[in-house]
ROSE-4610 file (N, C-alpha, C; in Angstrom, 1 decimal, always signed):
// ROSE-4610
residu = [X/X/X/X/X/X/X/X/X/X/X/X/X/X/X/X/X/X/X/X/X/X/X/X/X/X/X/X/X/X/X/X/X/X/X/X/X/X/X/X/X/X/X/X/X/X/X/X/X/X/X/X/X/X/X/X/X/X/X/X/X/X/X/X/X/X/X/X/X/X/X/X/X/X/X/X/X/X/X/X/X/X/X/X/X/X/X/X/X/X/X/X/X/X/X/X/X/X/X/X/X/X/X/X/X/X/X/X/X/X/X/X/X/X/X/X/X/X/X/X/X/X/X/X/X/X/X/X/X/X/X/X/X/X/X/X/X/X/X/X/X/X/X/X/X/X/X/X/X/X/X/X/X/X/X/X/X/X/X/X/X/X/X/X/X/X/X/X/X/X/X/X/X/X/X/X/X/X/X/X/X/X/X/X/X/X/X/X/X/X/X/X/X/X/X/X/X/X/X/X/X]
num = [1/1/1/2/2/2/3/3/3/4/4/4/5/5/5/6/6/6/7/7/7/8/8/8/9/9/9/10/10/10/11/11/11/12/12/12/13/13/13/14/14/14/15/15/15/16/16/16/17/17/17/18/18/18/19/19/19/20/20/20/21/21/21/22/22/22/23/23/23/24/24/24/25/25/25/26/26/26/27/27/27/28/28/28/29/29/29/30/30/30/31/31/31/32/32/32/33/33/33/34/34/34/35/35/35/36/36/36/37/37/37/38/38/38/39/39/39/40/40/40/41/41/41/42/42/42/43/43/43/44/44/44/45/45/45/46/46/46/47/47/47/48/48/48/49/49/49/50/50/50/51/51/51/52/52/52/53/53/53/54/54/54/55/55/55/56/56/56/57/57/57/58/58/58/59/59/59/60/60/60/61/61/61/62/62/62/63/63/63/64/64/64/65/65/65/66/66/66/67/67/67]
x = [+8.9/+8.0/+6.8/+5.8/+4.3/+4.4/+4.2/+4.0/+2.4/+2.2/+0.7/+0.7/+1.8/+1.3/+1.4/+2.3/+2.0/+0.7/+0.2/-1.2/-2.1/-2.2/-3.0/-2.4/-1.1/-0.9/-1.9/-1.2/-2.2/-3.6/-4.2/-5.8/-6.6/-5.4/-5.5/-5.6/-4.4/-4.0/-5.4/-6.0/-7.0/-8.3/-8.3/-9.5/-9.8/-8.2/-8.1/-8.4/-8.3/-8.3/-9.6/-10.5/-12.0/-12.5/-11.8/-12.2/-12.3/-11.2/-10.7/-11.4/-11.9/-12.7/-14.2/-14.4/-16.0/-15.4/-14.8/-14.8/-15.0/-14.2/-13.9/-15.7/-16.3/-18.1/-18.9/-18.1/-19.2/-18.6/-17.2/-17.1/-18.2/-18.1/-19.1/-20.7/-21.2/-22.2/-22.6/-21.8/-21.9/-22.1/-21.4/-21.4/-22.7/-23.3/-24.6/-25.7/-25.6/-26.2/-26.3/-25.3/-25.2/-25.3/-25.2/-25.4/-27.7/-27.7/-29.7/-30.3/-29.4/-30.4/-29.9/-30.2/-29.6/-29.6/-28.6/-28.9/-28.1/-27.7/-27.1/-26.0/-25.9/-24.7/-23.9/-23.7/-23.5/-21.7/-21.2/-19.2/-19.3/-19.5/-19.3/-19.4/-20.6/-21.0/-19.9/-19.7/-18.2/-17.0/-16.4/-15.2/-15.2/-16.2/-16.5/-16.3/-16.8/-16.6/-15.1/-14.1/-13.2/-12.2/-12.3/-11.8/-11.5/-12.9/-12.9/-12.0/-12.4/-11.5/-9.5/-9.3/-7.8/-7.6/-8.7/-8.0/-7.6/-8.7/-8.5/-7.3/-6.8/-5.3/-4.6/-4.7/-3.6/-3.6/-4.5/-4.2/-4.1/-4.2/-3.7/-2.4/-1.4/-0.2/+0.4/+0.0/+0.2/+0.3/-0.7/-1.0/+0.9/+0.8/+1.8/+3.1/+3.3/+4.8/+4.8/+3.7/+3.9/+3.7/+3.2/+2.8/+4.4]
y = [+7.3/+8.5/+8.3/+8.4/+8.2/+9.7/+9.4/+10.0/+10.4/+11.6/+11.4/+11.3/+11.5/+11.8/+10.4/+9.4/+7.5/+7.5/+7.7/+7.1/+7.8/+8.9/+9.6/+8.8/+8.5/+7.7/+6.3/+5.9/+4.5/+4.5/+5.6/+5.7/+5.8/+6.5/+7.0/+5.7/+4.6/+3.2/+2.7/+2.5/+1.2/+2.3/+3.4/+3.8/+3.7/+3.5/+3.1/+1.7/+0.8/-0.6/-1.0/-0.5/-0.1/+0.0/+0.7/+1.0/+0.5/-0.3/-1.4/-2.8/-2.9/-4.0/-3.4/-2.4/-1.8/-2.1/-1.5/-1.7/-2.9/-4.2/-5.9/-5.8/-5.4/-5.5/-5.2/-4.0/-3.5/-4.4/-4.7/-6.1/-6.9/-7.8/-8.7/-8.5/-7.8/-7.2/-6.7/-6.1/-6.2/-7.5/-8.3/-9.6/-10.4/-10.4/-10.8/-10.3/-9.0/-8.0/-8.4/-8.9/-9.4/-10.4/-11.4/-12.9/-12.9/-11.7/-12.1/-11.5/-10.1/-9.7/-9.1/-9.6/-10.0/-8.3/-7.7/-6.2/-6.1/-4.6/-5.1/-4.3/-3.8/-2.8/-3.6/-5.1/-5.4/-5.2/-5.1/-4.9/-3.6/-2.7/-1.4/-1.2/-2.1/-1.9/-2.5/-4.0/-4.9/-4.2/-3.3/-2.4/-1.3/-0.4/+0.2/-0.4/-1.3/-1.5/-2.3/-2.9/-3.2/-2.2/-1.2/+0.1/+0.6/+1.2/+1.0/+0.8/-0.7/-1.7/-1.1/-1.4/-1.4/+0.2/+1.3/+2.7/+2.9/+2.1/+1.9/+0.9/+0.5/-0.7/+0.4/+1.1/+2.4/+3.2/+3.8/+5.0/+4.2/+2.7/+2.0/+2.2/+1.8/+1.4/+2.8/+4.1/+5.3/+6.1/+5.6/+6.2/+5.4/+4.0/+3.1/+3.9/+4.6/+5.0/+6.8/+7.1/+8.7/+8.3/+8.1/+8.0/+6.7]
z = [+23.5/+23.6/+22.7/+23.3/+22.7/+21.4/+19.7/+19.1/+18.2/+18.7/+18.3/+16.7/+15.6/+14.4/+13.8/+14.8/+14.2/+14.6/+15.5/+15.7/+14.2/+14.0/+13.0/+12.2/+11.4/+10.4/+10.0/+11.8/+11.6/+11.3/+11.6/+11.6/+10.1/+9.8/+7.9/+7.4/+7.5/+7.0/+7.3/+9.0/+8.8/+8.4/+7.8/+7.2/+5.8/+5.4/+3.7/+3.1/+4.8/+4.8/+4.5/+5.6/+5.3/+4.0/+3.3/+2.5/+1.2/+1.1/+0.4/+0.3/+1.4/+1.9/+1.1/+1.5/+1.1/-0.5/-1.6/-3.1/-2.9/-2.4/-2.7/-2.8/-1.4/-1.3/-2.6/-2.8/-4.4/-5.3/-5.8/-7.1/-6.9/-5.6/-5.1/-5.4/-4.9/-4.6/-6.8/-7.5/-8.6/-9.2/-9.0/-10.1/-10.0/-7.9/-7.8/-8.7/-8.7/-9.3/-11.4/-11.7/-12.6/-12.9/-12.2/-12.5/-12.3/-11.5/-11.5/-12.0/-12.6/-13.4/-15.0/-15.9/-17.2/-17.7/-18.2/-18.7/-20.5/-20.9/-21.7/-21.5/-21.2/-20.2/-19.0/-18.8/-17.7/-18.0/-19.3/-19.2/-18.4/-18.8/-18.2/-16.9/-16.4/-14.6/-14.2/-14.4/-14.2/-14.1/-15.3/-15.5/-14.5/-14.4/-13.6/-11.8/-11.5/-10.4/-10.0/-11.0/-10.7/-10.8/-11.8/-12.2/-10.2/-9.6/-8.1/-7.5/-7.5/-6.4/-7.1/-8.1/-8.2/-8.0/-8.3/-7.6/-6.1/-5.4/-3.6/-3.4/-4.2/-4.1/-4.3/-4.9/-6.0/-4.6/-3.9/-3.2/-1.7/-1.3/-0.2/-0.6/-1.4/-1.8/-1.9/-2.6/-1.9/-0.7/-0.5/+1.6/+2.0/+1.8/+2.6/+1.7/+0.7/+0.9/+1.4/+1.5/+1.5/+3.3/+3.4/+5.1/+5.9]
């Protein structure tokens, strides 16, 4: 029997996946940003954007047990 609330599950899952993918883009996308243009703030931007990335791991790995 077709369940419409697996499908909404699954839609939640590949929109978190998305999203996960987009932080990995901003680490990336930071370091370039750091490796061309020299600041003096560059720890914080770095922490900051990996801070990101491991909260979207944190609420992937949540969605996967509440869901």
């Amino acid at each position: 029997m077709f369940d419409l609330w697996i499908l909404v599950k699954l839609a939640f899952l590949f929109v978190i996946i998305l999203y996960l993918v987009f932080a990995g883009v901003v680490v990336r996308q930071v370091y370039l940003m750091i490796t061309t243009i020299q600041t003096g703030f560059d720890f914080p931007i770095k922490a900051l954007s990996w801070l990101h990335l491991f909260l979207a791991v944190g609420v992937l790995l949540l969605a996967i047990i509440v869901l």
